[in-house]
C-alpha positions as CSV (number, residue, x, y, z in Angstrom):
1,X,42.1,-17.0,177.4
2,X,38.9,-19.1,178.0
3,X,38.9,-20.4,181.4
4,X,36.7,-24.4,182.1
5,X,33.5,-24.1,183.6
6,X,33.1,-25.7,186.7
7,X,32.5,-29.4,187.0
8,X,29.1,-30.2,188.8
9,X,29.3,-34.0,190.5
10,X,27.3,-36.8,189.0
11,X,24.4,-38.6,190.8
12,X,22.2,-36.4,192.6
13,X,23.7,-33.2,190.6
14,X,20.3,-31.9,189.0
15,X,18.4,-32.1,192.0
16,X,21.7,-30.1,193.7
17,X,21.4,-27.8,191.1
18,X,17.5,-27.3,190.8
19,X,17.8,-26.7,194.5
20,X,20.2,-24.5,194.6
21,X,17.7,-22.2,191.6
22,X,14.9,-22.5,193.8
23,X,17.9,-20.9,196.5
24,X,19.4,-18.8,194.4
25,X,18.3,-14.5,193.4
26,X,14.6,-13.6,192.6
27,X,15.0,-15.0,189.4
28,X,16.7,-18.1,188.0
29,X,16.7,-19.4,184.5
30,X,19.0,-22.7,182.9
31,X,19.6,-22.0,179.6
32,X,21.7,-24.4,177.4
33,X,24.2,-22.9,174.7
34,X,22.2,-21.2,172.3
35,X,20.3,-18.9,175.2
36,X,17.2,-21.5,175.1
37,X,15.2,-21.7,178.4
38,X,15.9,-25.8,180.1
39,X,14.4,-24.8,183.3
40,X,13.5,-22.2,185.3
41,X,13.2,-21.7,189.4
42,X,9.4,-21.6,190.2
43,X,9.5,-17.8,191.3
44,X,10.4,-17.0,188.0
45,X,7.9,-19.1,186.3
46,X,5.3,-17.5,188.2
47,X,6.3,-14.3,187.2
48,X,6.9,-14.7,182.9
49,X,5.0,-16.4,181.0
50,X,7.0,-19.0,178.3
51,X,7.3,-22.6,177.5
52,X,10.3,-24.4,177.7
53,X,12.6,-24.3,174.1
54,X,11.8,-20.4,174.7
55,X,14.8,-18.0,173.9
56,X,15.9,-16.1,177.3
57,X,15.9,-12.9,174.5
58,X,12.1,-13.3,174.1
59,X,11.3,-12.1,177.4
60,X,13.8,-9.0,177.3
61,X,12.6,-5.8,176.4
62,X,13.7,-4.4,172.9
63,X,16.5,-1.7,173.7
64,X,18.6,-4.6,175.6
65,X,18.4,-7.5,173.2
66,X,22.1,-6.4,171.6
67,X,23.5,-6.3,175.7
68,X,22.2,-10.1,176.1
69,X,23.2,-11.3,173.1
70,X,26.9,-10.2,174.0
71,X,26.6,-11.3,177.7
72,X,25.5,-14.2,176.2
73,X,28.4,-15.0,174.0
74,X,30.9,-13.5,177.0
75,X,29.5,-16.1,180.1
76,X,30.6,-19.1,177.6
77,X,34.3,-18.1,178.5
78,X,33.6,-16.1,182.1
79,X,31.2,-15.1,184.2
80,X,29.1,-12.5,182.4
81,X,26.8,-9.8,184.2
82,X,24.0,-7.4,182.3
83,X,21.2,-4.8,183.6
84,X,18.2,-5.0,181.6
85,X,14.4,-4.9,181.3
86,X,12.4,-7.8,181.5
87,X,8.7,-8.3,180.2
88,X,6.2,-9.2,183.0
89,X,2.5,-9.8,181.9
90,X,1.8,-6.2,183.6
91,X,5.2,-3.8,183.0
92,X,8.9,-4.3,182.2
93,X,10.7,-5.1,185.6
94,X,14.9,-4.3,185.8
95,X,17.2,-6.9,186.6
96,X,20.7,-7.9,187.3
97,X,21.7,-11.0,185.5
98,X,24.7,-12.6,186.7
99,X,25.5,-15.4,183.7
100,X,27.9,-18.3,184.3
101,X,28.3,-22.0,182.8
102,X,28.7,-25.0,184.4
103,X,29.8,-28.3,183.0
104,X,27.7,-32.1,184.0
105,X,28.2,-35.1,182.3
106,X,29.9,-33.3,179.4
107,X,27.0,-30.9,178.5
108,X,27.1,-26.9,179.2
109,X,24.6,-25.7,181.6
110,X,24.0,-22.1,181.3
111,X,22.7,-20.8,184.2
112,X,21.5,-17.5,184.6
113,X,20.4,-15.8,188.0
114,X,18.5,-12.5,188.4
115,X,18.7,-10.0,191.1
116,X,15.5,-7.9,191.1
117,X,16.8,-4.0,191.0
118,X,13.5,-2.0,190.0
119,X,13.1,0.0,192.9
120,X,16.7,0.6,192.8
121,X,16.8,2.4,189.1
122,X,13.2,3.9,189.9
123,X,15.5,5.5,192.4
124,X,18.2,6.7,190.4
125,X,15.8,7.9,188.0
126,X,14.0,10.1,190.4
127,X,17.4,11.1,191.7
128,X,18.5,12.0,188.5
129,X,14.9,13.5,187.1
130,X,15.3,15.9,190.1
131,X,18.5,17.3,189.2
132,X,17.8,18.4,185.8
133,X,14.3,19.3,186.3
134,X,12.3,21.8,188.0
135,X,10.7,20.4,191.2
136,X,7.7,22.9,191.0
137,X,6.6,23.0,187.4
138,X,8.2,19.2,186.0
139,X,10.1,21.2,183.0
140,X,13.6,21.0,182.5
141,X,15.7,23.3,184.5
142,X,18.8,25.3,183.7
143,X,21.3,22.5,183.5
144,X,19.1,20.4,181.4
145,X,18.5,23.6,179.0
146,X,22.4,23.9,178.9
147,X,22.7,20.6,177.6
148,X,19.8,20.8,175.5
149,X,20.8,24.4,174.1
150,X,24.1,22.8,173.0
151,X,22.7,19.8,171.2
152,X,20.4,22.2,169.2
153,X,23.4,24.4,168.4
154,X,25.4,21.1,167.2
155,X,22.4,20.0,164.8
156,X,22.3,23.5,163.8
157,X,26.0,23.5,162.7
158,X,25.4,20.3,160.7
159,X,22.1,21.1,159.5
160,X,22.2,25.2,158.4
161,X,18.7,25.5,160.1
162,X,19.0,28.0,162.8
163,X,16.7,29.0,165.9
164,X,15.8,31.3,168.4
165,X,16.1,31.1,172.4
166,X,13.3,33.4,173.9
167,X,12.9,33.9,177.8
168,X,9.3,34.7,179.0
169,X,8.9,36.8,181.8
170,X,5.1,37.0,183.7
171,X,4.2,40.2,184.5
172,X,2.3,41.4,187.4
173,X,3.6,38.4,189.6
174,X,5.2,39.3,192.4
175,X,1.9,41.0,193.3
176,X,0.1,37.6,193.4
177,X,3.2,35.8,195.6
178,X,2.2,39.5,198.0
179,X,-1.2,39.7,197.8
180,X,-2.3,36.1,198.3
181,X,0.6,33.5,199.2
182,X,2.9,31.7,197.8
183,X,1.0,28.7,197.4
184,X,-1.0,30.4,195.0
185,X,1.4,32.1,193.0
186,X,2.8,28.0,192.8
187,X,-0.4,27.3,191.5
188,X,0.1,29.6,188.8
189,X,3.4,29.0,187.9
190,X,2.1,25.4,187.1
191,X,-0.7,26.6,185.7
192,X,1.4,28.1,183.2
193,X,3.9,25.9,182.8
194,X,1.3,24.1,181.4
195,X,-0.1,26.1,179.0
196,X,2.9,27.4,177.2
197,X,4.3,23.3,177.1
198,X,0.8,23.0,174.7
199,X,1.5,25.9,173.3
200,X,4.8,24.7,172.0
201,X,6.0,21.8,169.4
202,X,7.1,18.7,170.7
203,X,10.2,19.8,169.2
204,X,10.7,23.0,171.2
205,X,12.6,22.7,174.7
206,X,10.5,24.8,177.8
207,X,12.6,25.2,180.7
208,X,11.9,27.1,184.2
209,X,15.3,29.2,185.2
210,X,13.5,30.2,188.6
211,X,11.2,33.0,190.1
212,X,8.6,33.8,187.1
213,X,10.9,33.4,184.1
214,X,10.8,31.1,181.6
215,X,12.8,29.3,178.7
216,X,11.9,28.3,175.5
217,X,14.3,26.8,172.5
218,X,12.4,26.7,169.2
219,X,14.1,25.5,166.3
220,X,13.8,26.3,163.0
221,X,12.3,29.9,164.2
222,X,14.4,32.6,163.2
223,X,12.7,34.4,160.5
224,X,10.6,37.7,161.7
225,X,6.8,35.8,160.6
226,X,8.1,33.0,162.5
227,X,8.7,34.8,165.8
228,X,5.7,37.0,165.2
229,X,3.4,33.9,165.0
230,X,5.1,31.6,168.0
231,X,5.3,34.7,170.3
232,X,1.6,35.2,169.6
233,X,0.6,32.6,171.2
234,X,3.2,31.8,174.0
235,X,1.3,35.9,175.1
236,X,-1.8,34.7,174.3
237,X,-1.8,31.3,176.4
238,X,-0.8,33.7,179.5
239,X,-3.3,36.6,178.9
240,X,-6.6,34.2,180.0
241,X,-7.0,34.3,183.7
242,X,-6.0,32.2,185.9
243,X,-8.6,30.5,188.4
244,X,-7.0,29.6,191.7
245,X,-8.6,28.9,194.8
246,X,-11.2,30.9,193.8
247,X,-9.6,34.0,192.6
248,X,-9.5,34.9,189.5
249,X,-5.8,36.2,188.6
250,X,-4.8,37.7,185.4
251,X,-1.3,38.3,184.5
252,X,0.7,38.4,181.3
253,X,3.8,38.6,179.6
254,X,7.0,39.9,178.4
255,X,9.1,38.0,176.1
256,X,12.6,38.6,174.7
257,X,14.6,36.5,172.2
258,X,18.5,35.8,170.9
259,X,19.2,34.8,168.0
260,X,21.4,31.3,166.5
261,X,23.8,32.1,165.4
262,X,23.6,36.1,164.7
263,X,23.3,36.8,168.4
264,X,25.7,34.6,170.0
265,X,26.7,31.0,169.5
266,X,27.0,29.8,172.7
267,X,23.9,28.8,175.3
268,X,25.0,31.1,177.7
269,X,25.3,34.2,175.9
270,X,22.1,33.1,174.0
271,X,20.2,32.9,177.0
272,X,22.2,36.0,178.7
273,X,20.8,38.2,175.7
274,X,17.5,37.1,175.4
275,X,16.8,37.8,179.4
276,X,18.6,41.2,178.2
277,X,15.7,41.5,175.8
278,X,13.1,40.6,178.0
279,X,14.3,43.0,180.8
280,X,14.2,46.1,178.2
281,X,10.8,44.7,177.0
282,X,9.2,44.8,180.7
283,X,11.1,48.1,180.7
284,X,9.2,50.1,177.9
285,X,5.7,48.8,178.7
286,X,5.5,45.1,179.6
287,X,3.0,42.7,177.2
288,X,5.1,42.7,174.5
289,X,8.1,40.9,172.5
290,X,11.3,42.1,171.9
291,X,14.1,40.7,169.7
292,X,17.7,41.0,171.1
293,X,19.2,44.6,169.7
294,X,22.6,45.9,171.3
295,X,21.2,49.5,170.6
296,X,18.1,49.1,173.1
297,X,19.2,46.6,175.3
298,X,21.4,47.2,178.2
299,X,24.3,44.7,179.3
300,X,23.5,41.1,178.6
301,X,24.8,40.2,182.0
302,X,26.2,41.0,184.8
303,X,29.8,40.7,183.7
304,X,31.4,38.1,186.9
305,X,34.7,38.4,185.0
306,X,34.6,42.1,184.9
307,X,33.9,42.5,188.9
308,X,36.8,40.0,189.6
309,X,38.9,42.5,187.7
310,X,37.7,45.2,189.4
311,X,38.2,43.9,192.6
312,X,42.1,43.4,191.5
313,X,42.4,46.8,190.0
314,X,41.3,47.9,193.8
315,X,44.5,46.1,195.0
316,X,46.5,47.1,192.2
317,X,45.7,50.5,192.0
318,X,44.7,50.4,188.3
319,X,42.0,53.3,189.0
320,X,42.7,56.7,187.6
321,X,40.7,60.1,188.0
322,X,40.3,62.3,185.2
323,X,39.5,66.2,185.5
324,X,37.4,67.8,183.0
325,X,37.5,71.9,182.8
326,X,34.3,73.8,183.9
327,X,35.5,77.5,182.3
328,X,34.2,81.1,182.8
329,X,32.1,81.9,179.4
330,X,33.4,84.7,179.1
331,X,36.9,84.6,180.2
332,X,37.2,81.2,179.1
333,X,39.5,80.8,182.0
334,X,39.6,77.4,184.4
335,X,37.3,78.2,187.5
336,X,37.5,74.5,188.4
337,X,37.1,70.7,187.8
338,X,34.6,67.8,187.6
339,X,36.5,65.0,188.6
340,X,35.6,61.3,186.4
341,X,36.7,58.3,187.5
342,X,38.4,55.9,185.2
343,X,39.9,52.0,184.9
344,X,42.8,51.4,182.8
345,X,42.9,47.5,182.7
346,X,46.1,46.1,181.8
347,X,44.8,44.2,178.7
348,X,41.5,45.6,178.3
349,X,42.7,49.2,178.3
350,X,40.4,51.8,179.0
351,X,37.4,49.9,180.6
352,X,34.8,53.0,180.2
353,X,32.4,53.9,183.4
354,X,29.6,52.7,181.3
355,X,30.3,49.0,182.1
356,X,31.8,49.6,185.8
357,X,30.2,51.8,187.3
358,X,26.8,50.1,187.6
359,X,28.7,46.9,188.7
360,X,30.2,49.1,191.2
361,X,27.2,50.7,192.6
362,X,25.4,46.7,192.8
363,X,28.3,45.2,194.4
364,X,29.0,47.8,196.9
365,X,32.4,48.9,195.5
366,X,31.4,51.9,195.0
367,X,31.3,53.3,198.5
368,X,35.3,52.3,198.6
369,X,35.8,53.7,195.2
370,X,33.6,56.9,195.7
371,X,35.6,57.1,198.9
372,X,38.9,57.5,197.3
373,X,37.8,59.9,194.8
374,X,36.3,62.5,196.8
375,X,40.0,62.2,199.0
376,X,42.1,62.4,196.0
377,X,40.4,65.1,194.3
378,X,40.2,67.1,197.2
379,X,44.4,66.7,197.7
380,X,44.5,67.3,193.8
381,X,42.8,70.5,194.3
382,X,45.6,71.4,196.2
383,X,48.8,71.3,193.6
384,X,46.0,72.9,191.0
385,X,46.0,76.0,192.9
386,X,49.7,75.6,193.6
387,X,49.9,75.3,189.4
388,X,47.1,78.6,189.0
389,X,48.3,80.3,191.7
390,X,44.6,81.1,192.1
391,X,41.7,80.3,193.8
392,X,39.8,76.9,192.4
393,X,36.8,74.7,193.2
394,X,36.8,70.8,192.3
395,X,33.4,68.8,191.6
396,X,32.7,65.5,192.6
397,X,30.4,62.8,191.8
398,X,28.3,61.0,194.5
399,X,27.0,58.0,193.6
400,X,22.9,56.8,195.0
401,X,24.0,54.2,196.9
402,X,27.4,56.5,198.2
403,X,24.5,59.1,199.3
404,X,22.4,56.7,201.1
405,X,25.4,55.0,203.0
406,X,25.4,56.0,206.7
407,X,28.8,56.8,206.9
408,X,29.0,59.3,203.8
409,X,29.2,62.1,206.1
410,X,32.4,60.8,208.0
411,X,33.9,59.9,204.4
412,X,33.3,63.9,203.6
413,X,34.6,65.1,207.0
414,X,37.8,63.1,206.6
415,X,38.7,64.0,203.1
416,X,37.9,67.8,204.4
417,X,40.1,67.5,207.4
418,X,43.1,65.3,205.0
419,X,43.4,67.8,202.3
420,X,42.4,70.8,204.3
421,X,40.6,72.3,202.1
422,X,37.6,74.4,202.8
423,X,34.3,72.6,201.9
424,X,33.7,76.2,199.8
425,X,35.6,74.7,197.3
426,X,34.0,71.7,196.9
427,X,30.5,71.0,195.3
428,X,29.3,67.2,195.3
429,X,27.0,66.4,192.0
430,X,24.0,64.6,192.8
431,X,21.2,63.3,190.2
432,X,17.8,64.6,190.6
433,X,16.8,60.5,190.9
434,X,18.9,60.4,194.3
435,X,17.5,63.0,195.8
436,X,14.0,61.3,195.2
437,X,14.5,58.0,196.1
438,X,13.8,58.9,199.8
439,X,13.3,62.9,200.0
440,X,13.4,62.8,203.6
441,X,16.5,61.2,204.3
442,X,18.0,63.0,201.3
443,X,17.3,66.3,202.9
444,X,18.7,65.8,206.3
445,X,21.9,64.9,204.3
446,X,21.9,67.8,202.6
447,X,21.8,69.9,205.5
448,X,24.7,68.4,206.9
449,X,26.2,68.9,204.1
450,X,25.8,72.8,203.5
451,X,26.7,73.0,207.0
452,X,30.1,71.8,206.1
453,X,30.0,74.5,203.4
454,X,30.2,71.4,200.9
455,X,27.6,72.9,197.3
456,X,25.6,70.9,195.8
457,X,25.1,70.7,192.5
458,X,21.8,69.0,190.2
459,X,23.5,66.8,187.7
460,X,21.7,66.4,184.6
461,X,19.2,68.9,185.4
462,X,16.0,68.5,183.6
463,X,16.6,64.5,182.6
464,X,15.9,63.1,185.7
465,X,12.2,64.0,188.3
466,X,12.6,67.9,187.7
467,X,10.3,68.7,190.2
468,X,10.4,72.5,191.3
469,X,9.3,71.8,194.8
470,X,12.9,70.6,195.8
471,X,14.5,73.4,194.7
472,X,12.7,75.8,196.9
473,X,13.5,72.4,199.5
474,X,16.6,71.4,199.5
475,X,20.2,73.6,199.8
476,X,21.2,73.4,196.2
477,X,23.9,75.8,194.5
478,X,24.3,74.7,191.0
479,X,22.5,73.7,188.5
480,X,24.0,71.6,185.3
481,X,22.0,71.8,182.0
482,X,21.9,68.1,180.8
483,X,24.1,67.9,177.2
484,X,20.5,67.0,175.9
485,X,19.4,70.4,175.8
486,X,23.1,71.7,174.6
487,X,24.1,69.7,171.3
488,X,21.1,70.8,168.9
489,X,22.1,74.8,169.8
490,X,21.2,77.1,168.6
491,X,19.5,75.7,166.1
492,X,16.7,73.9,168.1
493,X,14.2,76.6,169.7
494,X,12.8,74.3,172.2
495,X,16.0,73.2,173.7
496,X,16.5,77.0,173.7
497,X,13.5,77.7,175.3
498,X,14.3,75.4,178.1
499,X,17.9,76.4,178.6
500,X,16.1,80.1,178.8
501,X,14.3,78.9,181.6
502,X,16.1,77.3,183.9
503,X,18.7,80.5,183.2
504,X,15.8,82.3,184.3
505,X,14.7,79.8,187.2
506,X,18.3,80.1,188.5
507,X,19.1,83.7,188.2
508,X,15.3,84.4,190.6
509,X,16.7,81.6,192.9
510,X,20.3,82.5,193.3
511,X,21.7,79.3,191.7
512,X,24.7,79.2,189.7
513,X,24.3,76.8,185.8
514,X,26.8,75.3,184.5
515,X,26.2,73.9,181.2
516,X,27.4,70.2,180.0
517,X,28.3,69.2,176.4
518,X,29.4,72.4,175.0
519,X,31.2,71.3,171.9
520,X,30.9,74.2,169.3
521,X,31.5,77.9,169.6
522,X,28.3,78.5,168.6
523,X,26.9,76.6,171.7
524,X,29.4,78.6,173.8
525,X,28.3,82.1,172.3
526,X,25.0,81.5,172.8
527,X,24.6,80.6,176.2
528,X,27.3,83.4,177.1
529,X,25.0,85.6,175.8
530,X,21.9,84.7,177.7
531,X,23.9,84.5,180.8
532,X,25.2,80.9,181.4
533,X,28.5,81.8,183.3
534,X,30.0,78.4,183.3
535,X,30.3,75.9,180.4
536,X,32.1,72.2,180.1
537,X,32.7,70.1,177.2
538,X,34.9,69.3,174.7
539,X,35.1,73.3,173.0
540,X,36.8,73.8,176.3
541,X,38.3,70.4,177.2
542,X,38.0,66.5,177.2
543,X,38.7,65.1,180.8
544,X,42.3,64.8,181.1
545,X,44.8,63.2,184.1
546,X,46.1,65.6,186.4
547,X,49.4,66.4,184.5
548,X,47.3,67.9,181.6
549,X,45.3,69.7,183.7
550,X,48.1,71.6,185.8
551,X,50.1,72.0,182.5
552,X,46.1,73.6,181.2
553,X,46.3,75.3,184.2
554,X,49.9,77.0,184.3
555,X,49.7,77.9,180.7
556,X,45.7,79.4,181.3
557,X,45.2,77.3,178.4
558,X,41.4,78.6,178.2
559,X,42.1,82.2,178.9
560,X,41.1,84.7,176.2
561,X,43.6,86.9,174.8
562,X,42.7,89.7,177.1
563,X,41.5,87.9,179.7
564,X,39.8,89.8,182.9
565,X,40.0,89.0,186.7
566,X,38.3,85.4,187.3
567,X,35.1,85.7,189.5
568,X,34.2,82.9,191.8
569,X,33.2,79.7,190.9
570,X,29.9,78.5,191.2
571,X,27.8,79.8,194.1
């Protein structure tokens, strides 16, 4: 429904009026029906330039001529109101134009009135500049790469041309951020923000995700020369040095790319696999490029799904331990146990360690789960001697950050003291990368350890630092021969040679070996015959729950068919 416009009085009524567009906003114009300028309030004819007979439309900037055509054509039924750019003699200028007719002596006066809002959108667009870009470097920041990630994937799906994501790492910089400020390691950053944004089309996306790292979307490279060339020189623009403050810095690279779509074909994964890339690149010698390749890169992220679950399978009591046999070579009889800890997820299944453990040992987890294990298996021990009716030992893993936790040693006197078992029969497997971390520290717990009778065994022997020194150092009992060495016997003469040795090594040092991965019976009469007592693997027994093992265990499932009197487990 079109409404009247208002009547204006007769007499006096233009000087009313051109008083009240001298009154009236920053800006005033009387336009008749057709958008023509009439008049205009002397403010705004000092600030355009145009005659009278002028079209409003010519002094509007080109992206908002459609909006005041239609305001236009709305104020001659109601009161209309547009934001748009206006051309001054110097820059465009925003505005608020509030458009409304008014009716004198029969003709329509259109008059439009202009509130000045400039500053107001400068503003916003800071405002909103700031929250997709980076403040440091200018470049777009993770939620604009999000959103510009996705409208490369949609033009991808329309247009068959795919691209790359690659995430550039500088390496060396935390050294600079040490050794001279932060200020200075800001000036670099910028410094070579700039460089790769030359480097790059203006087609190509370069983002900063924070720290050192940076993003780069580059469509249309997928194929191997194409990646070889733009890589080039992304490596090239960072290995020239960098002059700040008169130090001359040099840095460089690392580089890791996903693929559209044969990676992933969302940004998140994309991105998630191409830092997975990069990561593994800086891993195996820094300064170079490495396309995405689940075979040599580790997990793409860290899974925030999979630790909620885990957290829930705390509660819920969804993890299980598994006991693998360590046999008598010989006798093949059961001498003991390595316990492994397990996660059957009621949809996923069986989650392997693989993928919670390391989340585990980040989060902290691990010090409740490890906890509970070394408790459990230490009660378990108990109905497996019931089931033998023999003397057994059980073996436990202790994680790094388990070992360096100050209250370990309370954790190991309580599960002692709870299943009252003697700490004889227990032998805690620790890697050879533990004990390294912070020798020191690692020996006083030792100590403590062996006082409470508790063995301890190298895990992965030879794998890890295999330094000799902390043999002769530390209170260690067993030695187990890293699967490595085991699955090419006896075919391969230098993993011979070195499972000779550290038979030898242990047999001078009073050590007991136990060797891991013994699948064939070949394996397991070879070491037998060079004197490896104890063997565990598959030939003898995948891990298993604790009904399998007692059933193992009642039936001496292992035993030979004359079997002799068990000796003790490892010393």
């Amino acid at each position: 429904m079109r409404t009247s416009a208002p009547s204006v009085p007769d007499g006096d009524t233009l000087t009313e009026l051109d008083q009240f567009m001298e009154a009236a906003g920053d800006i005033v114009f009387r336009l008749d029906a057709g958008g023509r300028i009439k008049a205009a309030s002397k403010r705004t004819g000092a600030l355009f330039s145009f005659e009278a007979g002028t079209f409003l439309a010519t002094l509007v900037a080109d992206p908002d001529q459609a909006g005041l055509g239609a305001a236009l054509q709305d104020a001659a039924g109601a009161p209309a109101r547009i934001e748009l750019r206006m051309k001054a003699p110097h820059k465009e200028l925003w505005f608020e134009l509030r458009l409304c007719r008014v009716q004198q002596s029969g003709d329509t006066v259109l008059l439009a009135v202009g509130r000045d809002i400039s500053a107001q959108r400068e503003t916003e667009d800071r405002l909103r500049h700031l929250a997709t870009h980076d403040s440091l470097t200018e470049l777009p920041n993770r939620l604009l790469l999000s959103d510009r990630i996705r409208m490369v994937i949609a033009h991808a799906r329309r247009s068959g041309q795919n691209f790359s994501v690659a995430i550039i790492g500088l390496d060396g910089f935390k050294k600079v951020n040490d050794g001279l400020g932060h200020p200075v390691g800001d000036a670099v950053l910028r410094i070579a923000a700039a460089r790769l944004r030359t480097t790059l089309r203006d087609s190509d996306t370069l983002a900063r995700i924070g720290g050192d790292e940076f993003v780069a979307v580059l469509p249309g490279t997928c194929t191997e020369a194409q990646i070889k060339l733009v890589t080039g020189r992304l490596m090239a623009a960072l290995q020239a040095p960098f002059e700040v403050d008169r130090h001359t810095i040099y840095i460089g690279a690392s580089i890791g790319l996903a693929l559209f779509p044969e990676h992933a074909e969302d940004e998140v994964q994309l991105v998630a696999l191409a830092d997975a890339a990069m990561s593994r690149a800086k891993e195996t010698g820094k300064a170079r490029c490495l396309v995405y390749s689940p075979r040599t890169s580790g997990p793409p992220e860290h899974d925030i799904s999979l630790e909620a679950a885990m957290f829930q399978a705390v509660r819920e009591g969804e993890f299980l331990l598994y006991y693998q046999p360590i046999v008598d070579a010989a006798t093949r009889r059961i001498q003991g146990f390595e316990t492994l800890m397990r996660w059957k997820h009621p949809t996923l299944g069986m989650v392997p360690p693989v993928r919670f453990i390391p989340i585990a040992e980040t989060n902290g987890l691990i010090n409740l789960l490890g906890a509970w294990a070394l408790k459990a298996a230490c009660v378990q021990l108990k109905h497996f001697e019931e089931a033998a009716k023999r003397s057994l030992y059980i073996s436990v893993n202790i994680s790094p950050r388990q070992f360096r936790n100050d209250k370990f040693l309370e954790v190991l006197d309580h599960a002692l003291a709870f299943s009252g078992m003697s700490g004889s029969q227990l032998v805690l497997e620790i890697t050879e990368g533990t004990l390294m971390i912070d020798p020191v520290h690692a020996e006083s717990i030792l100590v403590k350890m062996a006082e409470r009778q508790a063995r301890i065994a190298i895990d992965d022997f030879g794998t890890g630092y295999s330094s000799l020194a902390y043999l002769k150092r530390f209170p260690i009992s067993v030695l187990k021969i890293d699967r490595a060495f085991i699955k090419d016997l006896p075919d391969a003469p230098k993993d011979g040679a070195i499972c000779n040795a550290v038979l030898d090594l242990a047999k001078h040092l009073g050590l007991s070996v136990v060797a891991e991965g013994v699948e064939t019976e070949a394996q397991l009469d070879y070491l037998d015959q060079r004197g490896c007592q104890y063997i565990q693997g598959y030939l003898t027994g995948k891990p298993m729950p604790a009904h399998a093992a007692m059933a193992a265990l009642k039936e001496d499932l292992y035993a030979s068919l004359m079997p002799i009197e068990p000796q003790a487990g490892p010393r």
